[in-house]
Backbone as XML, in Angstrom:
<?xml version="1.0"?>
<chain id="A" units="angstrom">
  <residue number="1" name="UNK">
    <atom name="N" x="-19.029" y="8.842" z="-11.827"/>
    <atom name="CA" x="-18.268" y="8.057" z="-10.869"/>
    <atom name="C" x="-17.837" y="8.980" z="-9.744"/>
  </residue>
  <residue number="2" name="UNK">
    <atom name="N" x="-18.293" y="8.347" z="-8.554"/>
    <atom name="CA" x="-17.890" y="9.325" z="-7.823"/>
    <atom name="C" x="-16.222" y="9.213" z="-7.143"/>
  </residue>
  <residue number="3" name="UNK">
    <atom name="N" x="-15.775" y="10.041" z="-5.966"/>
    <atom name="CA" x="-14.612" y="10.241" z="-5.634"/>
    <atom name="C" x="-13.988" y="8.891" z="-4.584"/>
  </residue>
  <residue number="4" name="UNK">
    <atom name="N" x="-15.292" y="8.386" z="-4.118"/>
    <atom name="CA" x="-15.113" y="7.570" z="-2.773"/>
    <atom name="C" x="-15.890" y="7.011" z="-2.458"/>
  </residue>
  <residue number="5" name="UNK">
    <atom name="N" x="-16.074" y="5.449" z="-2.127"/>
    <atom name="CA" x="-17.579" y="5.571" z="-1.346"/>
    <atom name="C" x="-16.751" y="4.795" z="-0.032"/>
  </residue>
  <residue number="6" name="UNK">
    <atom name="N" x="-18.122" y="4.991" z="1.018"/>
    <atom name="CA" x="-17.441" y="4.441" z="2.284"/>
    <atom name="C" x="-17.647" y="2.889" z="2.463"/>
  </residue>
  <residue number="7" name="UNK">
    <atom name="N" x="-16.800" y="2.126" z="3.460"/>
    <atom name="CA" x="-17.076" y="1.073" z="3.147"/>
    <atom name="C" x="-16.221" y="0.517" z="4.803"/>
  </residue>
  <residue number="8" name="UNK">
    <atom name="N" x="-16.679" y="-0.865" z="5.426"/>
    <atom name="CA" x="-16.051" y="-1.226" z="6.863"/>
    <atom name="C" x="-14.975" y="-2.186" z="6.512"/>
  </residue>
  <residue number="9" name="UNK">
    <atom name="N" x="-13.968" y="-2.179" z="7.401"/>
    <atom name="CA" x="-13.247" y="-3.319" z="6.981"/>
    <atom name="C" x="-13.728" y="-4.281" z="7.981"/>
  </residue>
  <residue number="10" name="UNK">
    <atom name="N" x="-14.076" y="-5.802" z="7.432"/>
    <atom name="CA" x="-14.139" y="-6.485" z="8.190"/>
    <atom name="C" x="-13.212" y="-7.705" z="8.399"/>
  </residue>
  <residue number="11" name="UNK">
    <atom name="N" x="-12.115" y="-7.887" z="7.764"/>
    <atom name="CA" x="-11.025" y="-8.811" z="7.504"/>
    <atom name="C" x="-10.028" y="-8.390" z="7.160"/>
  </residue>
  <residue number="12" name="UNK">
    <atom name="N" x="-8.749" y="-8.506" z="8.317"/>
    <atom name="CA" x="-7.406" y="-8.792" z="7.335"/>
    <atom name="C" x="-6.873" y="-9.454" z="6.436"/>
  </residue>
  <residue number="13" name="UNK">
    <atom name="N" x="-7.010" y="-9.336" z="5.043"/>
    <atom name="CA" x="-6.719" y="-10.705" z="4.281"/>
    <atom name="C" x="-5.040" y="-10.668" z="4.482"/>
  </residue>
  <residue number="14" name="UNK">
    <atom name="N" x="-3.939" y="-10.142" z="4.235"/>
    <atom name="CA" x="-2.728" y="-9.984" z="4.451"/>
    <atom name="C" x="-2.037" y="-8.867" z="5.058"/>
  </residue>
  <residue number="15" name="UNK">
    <atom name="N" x="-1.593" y="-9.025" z="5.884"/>
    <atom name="CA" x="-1.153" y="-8.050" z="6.708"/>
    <atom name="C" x="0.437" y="-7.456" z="6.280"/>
  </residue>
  <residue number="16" name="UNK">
    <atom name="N" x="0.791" y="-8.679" z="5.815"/>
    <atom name="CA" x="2.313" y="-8.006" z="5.033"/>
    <atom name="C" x="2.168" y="-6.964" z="4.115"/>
  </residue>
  <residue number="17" name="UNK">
    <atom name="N" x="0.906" y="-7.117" z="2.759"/>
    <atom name="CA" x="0.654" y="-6.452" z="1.930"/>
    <atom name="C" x="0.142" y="-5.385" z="2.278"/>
  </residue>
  <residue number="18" name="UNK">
    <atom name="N" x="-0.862" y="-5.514" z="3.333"/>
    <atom name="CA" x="-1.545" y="-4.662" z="3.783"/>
    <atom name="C" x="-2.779" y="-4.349" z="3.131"/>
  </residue>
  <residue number="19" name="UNK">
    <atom name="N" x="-3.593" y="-5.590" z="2.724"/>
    <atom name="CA" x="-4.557" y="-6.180" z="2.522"/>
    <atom name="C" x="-5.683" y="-6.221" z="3.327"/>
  </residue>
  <residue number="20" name="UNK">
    <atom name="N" x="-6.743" y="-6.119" z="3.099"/>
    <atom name="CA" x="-7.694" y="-6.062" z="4.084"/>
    <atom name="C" x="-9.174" y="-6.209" z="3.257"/>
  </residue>
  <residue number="21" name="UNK">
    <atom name="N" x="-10.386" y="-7.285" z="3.755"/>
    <atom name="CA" x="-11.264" y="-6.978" z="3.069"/>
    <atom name="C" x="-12.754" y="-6.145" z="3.598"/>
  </residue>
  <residue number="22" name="UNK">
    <atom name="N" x="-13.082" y="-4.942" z="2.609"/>
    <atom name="CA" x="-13.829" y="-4.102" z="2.938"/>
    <atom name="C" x="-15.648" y="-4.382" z="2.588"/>
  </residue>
  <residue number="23" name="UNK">
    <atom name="N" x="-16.356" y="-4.100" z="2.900"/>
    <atom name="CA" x="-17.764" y="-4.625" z="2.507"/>
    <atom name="C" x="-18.371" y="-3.389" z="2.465"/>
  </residue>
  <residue number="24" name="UNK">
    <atom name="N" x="-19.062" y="-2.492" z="1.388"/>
    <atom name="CA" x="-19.558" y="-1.930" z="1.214"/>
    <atom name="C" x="-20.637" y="-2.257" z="0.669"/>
  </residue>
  <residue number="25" name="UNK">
    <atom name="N" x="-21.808" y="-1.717" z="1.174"/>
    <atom name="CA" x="-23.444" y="-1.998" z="1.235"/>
    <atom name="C" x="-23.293" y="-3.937" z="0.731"/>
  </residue>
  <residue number="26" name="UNK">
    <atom name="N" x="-22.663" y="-4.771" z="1.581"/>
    <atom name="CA" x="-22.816" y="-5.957" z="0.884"/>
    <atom name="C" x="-21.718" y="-6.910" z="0.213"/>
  </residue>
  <residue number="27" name="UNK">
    <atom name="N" x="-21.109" y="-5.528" z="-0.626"/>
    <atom name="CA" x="-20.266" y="-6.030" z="-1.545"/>
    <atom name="C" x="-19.019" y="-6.030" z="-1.026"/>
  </residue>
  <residue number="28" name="UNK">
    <atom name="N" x="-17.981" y="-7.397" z="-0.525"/>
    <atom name="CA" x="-16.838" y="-7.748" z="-0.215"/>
    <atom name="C" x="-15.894" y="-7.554" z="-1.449"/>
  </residue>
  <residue number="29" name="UNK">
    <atom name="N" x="-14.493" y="-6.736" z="-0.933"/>
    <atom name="CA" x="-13.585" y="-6.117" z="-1.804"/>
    <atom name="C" x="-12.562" y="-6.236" z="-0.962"/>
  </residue>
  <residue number="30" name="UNK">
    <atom name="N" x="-11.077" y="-6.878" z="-1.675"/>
    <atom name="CA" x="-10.113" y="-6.829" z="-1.216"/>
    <atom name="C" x="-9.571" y="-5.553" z="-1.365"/>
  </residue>
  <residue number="31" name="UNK">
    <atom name="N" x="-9.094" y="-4.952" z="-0.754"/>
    <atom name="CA" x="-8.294" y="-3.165" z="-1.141"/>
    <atom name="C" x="-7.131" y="-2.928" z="-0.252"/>
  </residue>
  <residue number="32" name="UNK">
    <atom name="N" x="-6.266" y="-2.095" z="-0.603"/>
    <atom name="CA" x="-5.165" y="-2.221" z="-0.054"/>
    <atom name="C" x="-5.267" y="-0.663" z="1.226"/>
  </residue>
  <residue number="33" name="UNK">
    <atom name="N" x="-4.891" y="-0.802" z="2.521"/>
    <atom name="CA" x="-5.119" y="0.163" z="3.756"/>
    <atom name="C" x="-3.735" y="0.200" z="3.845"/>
  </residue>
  <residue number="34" name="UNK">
    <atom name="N" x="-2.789" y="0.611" z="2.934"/>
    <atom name="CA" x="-1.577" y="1.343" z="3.691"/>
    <atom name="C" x="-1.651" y="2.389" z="4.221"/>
  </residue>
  <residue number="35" name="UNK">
    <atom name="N" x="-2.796" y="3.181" z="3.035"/>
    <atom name="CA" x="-3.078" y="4.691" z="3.634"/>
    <atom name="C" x="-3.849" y="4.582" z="4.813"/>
  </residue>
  <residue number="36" name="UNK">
    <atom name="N" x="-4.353" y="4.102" z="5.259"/>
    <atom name="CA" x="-5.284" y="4.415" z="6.335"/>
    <atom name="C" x="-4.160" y="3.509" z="8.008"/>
  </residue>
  <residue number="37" name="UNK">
    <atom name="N" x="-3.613" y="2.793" z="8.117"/>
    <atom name="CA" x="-2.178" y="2.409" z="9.017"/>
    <atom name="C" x="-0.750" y="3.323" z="9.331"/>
  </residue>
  <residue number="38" name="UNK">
    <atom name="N" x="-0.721" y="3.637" z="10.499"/>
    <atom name="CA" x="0.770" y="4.166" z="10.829"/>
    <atom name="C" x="0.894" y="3.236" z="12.544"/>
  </residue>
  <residue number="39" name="UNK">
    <atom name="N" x="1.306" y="3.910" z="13.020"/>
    <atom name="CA" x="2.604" y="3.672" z="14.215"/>
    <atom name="C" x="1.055" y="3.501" z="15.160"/>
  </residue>
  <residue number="40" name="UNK">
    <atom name="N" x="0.572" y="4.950" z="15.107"/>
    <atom name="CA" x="-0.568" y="5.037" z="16.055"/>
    <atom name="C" x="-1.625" y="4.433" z="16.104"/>
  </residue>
  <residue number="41" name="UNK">
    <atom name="N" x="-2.052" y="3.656" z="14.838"/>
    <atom name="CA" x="-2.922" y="3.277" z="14.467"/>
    <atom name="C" x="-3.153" y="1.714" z="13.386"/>
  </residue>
  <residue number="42" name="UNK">
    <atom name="N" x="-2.167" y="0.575" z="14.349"/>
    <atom name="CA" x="-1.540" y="-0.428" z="13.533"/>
    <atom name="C" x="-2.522" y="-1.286" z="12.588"/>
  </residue>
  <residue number="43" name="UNK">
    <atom name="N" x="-1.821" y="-1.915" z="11.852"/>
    <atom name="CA" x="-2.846" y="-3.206" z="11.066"/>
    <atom name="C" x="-3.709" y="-3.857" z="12.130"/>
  </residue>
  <residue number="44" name="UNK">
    <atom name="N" x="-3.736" y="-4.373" z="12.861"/>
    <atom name="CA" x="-4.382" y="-5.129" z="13.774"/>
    <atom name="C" x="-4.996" y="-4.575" z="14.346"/>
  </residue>
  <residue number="45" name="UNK">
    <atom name="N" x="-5.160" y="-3.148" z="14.202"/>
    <atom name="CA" x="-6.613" y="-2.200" z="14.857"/>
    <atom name="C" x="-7.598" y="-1.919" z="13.805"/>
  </residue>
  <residue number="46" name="UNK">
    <atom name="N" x="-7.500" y="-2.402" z="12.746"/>
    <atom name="CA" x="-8.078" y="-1.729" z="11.504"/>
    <atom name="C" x="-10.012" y="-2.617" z="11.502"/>
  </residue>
  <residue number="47" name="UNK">
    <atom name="N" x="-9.826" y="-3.889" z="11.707"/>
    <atom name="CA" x="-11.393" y="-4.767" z="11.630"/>
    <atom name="C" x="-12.145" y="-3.705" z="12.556"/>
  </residue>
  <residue number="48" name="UNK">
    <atom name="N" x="-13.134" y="-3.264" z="11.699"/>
    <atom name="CA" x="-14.305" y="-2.435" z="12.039"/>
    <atom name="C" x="-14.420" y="-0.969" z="11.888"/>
  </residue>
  <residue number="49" name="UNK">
    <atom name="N" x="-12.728" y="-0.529" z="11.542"/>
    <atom name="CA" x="-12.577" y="0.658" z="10.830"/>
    <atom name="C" x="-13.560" y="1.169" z="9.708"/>
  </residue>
  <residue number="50" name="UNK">
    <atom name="N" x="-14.343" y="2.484" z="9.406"/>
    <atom name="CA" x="-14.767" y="2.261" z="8.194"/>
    <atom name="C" x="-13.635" y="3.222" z="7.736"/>
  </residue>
  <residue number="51" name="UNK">
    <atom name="N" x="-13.995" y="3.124" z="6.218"/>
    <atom name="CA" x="-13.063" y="4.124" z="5.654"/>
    <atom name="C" x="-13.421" y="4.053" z="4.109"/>
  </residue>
  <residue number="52" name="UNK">
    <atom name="N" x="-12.786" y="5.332" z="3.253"/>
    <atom name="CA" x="-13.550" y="5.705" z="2.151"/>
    <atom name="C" x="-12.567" y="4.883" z="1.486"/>
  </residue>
  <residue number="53" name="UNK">
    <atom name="N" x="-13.340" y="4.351" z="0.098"/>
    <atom name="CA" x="-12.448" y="3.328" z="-0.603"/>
    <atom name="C" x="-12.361" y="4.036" z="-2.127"/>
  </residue>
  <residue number="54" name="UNK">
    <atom name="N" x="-11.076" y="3.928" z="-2.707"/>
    <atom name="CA" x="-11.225" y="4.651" z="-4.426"/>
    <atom name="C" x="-10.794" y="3.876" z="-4.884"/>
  </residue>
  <residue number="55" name="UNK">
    <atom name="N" x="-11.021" y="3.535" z="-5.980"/>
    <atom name="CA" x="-9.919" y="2.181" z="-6.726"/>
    <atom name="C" x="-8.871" y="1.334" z="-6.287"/>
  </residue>
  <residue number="56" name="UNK">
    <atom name="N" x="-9.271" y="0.514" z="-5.199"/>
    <atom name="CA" x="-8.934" y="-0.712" z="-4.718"/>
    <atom name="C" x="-8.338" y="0.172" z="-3.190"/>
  </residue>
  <residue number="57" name="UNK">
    <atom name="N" x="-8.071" y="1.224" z="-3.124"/>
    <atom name="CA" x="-7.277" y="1.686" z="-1.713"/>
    <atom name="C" x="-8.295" y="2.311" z="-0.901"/>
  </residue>
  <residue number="58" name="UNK">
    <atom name="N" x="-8.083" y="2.414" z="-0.010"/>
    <atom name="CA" x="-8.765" y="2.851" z="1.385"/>
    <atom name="C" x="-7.951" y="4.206" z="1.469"/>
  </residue>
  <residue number="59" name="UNK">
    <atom name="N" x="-8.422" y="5.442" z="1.145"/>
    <atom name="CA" x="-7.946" y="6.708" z="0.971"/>
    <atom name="C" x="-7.672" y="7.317" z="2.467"/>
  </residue>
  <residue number="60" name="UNK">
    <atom name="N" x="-8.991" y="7.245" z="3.551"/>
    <atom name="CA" x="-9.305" y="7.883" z="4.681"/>
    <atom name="C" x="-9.788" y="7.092" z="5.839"/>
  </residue>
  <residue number="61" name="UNK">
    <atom name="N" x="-9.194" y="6.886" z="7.071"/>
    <atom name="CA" x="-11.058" y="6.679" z="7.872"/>
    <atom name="C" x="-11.728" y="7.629" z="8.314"/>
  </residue>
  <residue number="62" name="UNK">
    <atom name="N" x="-12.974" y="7.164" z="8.404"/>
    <atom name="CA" x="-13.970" y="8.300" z="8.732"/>
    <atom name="C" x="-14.693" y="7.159" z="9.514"/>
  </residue>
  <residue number="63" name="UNK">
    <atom name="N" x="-15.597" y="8.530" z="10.316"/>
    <atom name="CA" x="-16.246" y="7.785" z="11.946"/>
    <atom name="C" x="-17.676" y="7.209" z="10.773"/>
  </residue>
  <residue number="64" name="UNK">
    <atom name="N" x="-18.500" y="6.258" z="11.920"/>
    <atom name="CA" x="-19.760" y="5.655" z="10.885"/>
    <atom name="C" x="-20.685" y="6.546" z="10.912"/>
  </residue>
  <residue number="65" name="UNK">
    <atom name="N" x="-20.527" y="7.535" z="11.107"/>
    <atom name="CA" x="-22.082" y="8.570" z="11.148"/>
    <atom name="C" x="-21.749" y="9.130" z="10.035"/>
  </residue>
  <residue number="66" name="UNK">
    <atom name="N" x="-19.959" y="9.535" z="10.072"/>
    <atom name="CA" x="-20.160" y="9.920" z="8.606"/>
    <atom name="C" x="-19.950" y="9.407" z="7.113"/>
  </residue>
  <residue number="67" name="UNK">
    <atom name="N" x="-19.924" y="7.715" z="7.639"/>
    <atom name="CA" x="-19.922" y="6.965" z="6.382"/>
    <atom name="C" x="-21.079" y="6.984" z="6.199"/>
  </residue>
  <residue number="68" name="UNK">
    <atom name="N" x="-22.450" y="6.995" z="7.148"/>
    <atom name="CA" x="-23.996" y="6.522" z="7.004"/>
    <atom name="C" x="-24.037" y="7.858" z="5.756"/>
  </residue>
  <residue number="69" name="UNK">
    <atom name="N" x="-23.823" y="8.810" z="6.250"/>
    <atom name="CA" x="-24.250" y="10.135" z="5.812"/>
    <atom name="C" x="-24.221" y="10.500" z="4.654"/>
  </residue>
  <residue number="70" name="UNK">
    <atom name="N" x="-22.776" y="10.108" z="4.415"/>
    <atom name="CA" x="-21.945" y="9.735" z="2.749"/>
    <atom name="C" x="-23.100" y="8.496" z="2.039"/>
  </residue>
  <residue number="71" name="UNK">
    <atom name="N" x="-22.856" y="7.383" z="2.749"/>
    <atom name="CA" x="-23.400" y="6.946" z="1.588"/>
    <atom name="C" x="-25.179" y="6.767" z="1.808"/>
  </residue>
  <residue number="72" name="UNK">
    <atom name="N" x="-25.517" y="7.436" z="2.616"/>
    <atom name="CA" x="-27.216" y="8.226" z="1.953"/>
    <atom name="C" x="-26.873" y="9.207" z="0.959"/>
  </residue>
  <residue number="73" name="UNK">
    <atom name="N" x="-26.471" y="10.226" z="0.458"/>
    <atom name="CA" x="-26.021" y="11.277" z="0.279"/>
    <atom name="C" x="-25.781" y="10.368" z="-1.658"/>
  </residue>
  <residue number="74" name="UNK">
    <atom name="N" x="-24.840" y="10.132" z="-1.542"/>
    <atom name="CA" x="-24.039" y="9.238" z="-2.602"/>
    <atom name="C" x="-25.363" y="7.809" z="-3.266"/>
  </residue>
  <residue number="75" name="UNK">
    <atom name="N" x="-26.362" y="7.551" z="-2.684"/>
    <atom name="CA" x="-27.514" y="6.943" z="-2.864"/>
    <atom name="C" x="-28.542" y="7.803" z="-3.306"/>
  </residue>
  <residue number="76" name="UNK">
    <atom name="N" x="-28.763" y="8.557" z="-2.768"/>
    <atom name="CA" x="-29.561" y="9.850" z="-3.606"/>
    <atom name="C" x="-29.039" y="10.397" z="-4.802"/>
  </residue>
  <residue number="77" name="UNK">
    <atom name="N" x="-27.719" y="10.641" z="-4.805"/>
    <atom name="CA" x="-27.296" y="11.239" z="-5.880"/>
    <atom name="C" x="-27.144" y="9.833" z="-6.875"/>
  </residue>
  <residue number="78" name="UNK">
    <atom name="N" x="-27.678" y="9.125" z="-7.223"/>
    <atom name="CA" x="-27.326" y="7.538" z="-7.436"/>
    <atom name="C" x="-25.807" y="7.281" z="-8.280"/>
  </residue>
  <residue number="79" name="UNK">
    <atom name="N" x="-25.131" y="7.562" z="-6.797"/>
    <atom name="CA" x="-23.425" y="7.419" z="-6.900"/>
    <atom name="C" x="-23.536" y="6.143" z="-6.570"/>
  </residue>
  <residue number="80" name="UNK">
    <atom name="N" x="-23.808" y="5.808" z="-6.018"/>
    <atom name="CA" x="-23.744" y="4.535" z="-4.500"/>
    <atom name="C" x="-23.675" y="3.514" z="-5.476"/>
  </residue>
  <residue number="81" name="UNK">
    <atom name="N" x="-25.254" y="2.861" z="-6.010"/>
    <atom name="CA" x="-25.455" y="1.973" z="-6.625"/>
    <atom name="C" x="-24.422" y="1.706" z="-7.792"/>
  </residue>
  <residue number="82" name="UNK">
    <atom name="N" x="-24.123" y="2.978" z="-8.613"/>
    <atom name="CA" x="-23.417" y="2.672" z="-9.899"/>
    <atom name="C" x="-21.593" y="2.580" z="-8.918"/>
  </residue>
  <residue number="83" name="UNK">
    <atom name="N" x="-21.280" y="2.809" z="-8.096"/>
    <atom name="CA" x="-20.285" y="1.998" z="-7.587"/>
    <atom name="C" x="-20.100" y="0.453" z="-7.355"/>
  </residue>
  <residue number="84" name="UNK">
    <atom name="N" x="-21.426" y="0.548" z="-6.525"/>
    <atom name="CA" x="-21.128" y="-0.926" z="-6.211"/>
    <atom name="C" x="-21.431" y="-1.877" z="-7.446"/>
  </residue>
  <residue number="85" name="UNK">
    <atom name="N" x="-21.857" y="-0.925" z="-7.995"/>
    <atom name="CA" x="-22.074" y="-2.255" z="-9.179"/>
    <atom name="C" x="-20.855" y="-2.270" z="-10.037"/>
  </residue>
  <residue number="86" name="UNK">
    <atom name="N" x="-20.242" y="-1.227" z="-10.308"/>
    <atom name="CA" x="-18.958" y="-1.306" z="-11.034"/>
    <atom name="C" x="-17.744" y="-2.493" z="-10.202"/>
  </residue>
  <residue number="87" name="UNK">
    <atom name="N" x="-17.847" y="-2.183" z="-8.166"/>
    <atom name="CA" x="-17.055" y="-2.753" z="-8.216"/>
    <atom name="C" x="-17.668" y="-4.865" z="-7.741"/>
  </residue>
  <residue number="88" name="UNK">
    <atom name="N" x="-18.867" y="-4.961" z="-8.046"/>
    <atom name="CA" x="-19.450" y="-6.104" z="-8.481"/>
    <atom name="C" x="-18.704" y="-6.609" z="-9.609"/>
  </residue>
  <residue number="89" name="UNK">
    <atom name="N" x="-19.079" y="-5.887" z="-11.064"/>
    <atom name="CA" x="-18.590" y="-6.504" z="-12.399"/>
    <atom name="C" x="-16.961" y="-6.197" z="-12.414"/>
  </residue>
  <residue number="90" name="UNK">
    <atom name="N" x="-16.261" y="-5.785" z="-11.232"/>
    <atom name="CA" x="-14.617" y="-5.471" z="-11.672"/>
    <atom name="C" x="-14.245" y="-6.983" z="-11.312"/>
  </residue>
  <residue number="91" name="UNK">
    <atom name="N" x="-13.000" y="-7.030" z="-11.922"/>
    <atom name="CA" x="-12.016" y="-7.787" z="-11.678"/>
    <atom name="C" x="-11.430" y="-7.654" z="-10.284"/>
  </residue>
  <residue number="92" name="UNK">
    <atom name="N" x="-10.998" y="-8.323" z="-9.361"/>
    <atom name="CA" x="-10.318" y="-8.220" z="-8.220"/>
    <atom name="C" x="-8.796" y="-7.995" z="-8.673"/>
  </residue>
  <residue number="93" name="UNK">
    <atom name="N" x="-8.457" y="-7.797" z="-7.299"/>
    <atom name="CA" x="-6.572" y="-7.511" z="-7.098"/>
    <atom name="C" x="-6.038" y="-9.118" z="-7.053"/>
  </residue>
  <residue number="94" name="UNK">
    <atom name="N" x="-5.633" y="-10.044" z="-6.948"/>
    <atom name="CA" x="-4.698" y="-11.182" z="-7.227"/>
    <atom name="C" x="-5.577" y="-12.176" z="-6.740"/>
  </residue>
  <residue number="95" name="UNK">
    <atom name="N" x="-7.352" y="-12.504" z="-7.087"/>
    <atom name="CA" x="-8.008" y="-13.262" z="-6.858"/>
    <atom name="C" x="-9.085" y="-13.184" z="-6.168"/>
  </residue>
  <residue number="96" name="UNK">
    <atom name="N" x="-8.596" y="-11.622" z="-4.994"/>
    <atom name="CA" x="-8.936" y="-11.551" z="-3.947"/>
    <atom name="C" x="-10.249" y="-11.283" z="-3.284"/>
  </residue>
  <residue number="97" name="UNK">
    <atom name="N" x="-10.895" y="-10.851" z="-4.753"/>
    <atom name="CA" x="-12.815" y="-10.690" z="-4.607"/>
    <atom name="C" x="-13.429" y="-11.427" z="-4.049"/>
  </residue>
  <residue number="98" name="UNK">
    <atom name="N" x="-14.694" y="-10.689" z="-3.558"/>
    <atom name="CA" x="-15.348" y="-11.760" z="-2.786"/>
    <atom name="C" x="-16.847" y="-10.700" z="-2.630"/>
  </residue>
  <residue number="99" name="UNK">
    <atom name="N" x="-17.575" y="-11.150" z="-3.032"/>
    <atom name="CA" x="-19.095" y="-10.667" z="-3.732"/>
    <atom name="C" x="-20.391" y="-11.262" z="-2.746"/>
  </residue>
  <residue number="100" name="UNK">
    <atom name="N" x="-20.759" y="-10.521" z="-1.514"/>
    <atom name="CA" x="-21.776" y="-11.402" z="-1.508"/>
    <atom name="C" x="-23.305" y="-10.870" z="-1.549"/>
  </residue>
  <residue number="101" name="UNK">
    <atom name="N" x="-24.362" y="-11.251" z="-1.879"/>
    <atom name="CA" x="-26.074" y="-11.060" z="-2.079"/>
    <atom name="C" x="-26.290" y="-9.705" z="-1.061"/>
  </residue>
</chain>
């Protein structure tokens, strides 16, 4: 299992919580971006952010050359796949999964 994989946000699901849903290679995941939000850098700038995701949180952002890079890298080492498939068969945070082909 690896440390991180990268992943875009493309939806705020709650902004109070600080909710947001991320799609990595496909796979839609609710995860929580407190870490990745401050003053400079509000909730409402975050859709299209990528950023590295670990068990449901968004740890970092990172620019997309070096999410591409990561997850070639993390696909070779066949990190990638056994992520997304773990977070395929996981359970979501309060419903909030969302899985698509």
């Amino acid at each position: 299992m690896c440390l991180g994989i990268p992943g875009q946000i493309v939806e705020i699901s709650d902004a109070r919580r600080r909710l947001a849903v991320v799609d990595v290679s496909g796979v839609r995941r609710t995860v929580n971006i407190a870490c990745v939000v401050d003053e400079q850098h509000p909730i409402d700038r975050c859709v299209g952010d990528w950023v590295l995701v670990h068990v449901g949180f968004a740890m970092s952002r990172i620019d997309e050359r070096e999410a591409a890079i990561t997850l070639q890298l993390l696909t070779e080492l066949g990190e990638a796949q056994e992520e997304i498939a773990a977070m395929q068969a996981s359970e979501a945070g309060p419903g909030k999964e969302e899985v698509t082909a």
